[in-house]
LUMFI-842459 format. One line per 2 residues: for each residue x, y, z of C-alpha. Coordinates in nm, 4 decimals. Layout:
// LUMFI-842459
X,Y,Z; ...
END
This chain:
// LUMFI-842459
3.2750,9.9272,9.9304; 3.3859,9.5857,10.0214
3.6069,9.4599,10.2706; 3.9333,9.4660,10.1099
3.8884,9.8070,9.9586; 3.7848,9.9965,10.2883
4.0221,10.2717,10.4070; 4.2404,10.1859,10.7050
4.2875,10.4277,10.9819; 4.5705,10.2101,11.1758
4.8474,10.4066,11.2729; 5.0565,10.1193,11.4036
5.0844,9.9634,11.0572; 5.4390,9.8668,10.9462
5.5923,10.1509,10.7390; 5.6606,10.0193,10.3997
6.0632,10.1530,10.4643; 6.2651,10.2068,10.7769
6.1796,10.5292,10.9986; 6.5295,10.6663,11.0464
6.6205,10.6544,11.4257; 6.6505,11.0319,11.4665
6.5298,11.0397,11.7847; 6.7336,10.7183,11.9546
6.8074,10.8565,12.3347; 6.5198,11.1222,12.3494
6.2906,11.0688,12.6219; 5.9184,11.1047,12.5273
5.5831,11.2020,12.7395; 5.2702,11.1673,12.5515
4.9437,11.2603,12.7023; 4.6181,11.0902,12.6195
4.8283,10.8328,12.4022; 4.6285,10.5501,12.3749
4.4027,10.6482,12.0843; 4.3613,10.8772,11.8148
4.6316,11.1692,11.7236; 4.8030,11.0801,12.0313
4.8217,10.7246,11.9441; 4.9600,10.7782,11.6365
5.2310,11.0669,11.7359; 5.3599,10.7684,12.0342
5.3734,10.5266,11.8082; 5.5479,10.7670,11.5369
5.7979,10.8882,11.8362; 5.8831,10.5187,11.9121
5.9760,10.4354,11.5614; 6.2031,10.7418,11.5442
6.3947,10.5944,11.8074; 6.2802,10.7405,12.1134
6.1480,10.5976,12.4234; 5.7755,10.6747,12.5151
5.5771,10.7019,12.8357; 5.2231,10.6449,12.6761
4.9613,10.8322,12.9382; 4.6069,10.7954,12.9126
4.3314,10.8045,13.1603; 4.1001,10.5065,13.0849
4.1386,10.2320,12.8592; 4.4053,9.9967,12.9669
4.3765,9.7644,12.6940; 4.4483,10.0398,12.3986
4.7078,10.1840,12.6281; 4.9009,9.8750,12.6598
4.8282,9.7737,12.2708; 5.0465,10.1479,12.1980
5.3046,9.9949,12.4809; 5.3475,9.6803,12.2582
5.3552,9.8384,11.9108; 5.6336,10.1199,12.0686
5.8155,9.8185,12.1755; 5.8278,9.5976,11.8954
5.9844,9.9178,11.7163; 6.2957,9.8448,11.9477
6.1990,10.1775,12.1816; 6.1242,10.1242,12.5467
5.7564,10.2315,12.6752; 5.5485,10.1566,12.9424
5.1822,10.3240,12.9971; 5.1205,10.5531,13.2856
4.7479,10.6226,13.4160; 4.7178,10.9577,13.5198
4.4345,11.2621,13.4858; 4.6636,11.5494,13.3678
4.3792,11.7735,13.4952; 4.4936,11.6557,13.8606
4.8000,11.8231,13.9940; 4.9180,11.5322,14.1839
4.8790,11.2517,13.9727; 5.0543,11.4787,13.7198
5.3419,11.5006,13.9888; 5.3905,11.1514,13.9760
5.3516,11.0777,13.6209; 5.6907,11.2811,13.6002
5.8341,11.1312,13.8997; 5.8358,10.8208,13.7540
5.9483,10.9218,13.4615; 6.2589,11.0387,13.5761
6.3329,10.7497,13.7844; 6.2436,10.5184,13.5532
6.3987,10.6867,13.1746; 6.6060,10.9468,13.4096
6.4830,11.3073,13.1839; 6.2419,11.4146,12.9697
6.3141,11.5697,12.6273; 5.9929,11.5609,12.4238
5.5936,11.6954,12.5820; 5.3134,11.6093,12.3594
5.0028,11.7770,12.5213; 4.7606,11.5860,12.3425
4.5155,11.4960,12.6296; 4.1538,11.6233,12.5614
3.8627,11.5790,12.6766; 3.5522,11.3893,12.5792
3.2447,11.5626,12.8012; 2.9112,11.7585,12.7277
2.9855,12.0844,12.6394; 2.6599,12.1794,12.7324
2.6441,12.1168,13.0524; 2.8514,12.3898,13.1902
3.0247,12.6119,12.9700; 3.3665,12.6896,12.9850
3.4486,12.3779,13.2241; 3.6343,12.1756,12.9095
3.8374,12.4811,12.8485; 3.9235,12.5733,13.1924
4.0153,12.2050,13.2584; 4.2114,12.1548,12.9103
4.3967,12.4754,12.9866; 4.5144,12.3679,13.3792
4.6173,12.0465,13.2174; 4.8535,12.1657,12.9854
4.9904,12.4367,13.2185; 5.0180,12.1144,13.4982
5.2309,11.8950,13.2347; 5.3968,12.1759,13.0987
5.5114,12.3136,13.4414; 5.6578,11.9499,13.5378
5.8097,11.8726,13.2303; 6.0118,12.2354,13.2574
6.1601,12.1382,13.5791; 6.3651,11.8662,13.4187
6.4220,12.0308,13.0415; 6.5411,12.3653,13.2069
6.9151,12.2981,13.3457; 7.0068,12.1302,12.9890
6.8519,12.4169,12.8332; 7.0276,12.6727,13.0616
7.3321,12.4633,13.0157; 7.3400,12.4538,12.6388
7.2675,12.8762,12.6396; 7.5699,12.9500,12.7813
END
């Protein structure tokens, strides 16, 4: 296959027509955002209109690269560095994201992780579960008095 004709897997490519704004004001957490499937579902929510906080855990460089391709969409981003498997650094993942975008209205748990499954089953699991019950738990906190709100 030569070099023109080779598949492309980049998901920050320019869409070949607009991405209606459907999301302009929405407030967007993405975990493990700065490659793959998580990549590609920041960049997606930043072209929609709504304004990303692109988390990853290593890999500054890709991170900011999402960051930049968000932001030339006309959405605000900025990346956060945080282990979602870490209660605390979870904690202030969200705290900054409220000061800094004031709510959150979209979670993406995307986060996974990238170890030897061999070397002691059912750590992956029991890690990738307590991460998504950590972000999931913060994120609630701020989503629940709109959602109460809106019930009544």
């Amino acid at each position: 296959m030569s070099a023109s004709s080779a598949p492309t897997s980049d998901a920050s490519k320019t869409p070949s027509r607009a991405i209606p704004k459907v999301l302009l004001g929405q407030k967007a957490l993405v975990t493990g955002a700065n490659s793959g499937i998580g990549k590609a579902t920041a960049i997606a929510l930043g072209q929609a209109g709504a304004d990303v906080v692109v988390n990853y855990v290593s890999g500054d460089d890709h991170a900011d690269a999402v960051v930049g391709e968000i932001r030339r969409s006309g959405a605000k981003a900025y990346a956060h560095k945080a282990d979602i498997s870490q209660e605390e650094q979870v904690q202030q993942m969200f705290h900054r994201m409220l000061e800094e975008l004031g709510t959150i209205d979209i979670l993406v748990n995307n986060a996974g992780l990238q170890r030897d499954p061999y070397k002691r089953i059912g750590e992956p699991v029991d890690i990738a579960r307590a991460a998504v019950w950590l972000a999931s738990d913060d994120s609630t906190t701020s989503m629940a008095p709109r959602c109460s709100s809106m019930a009544a």
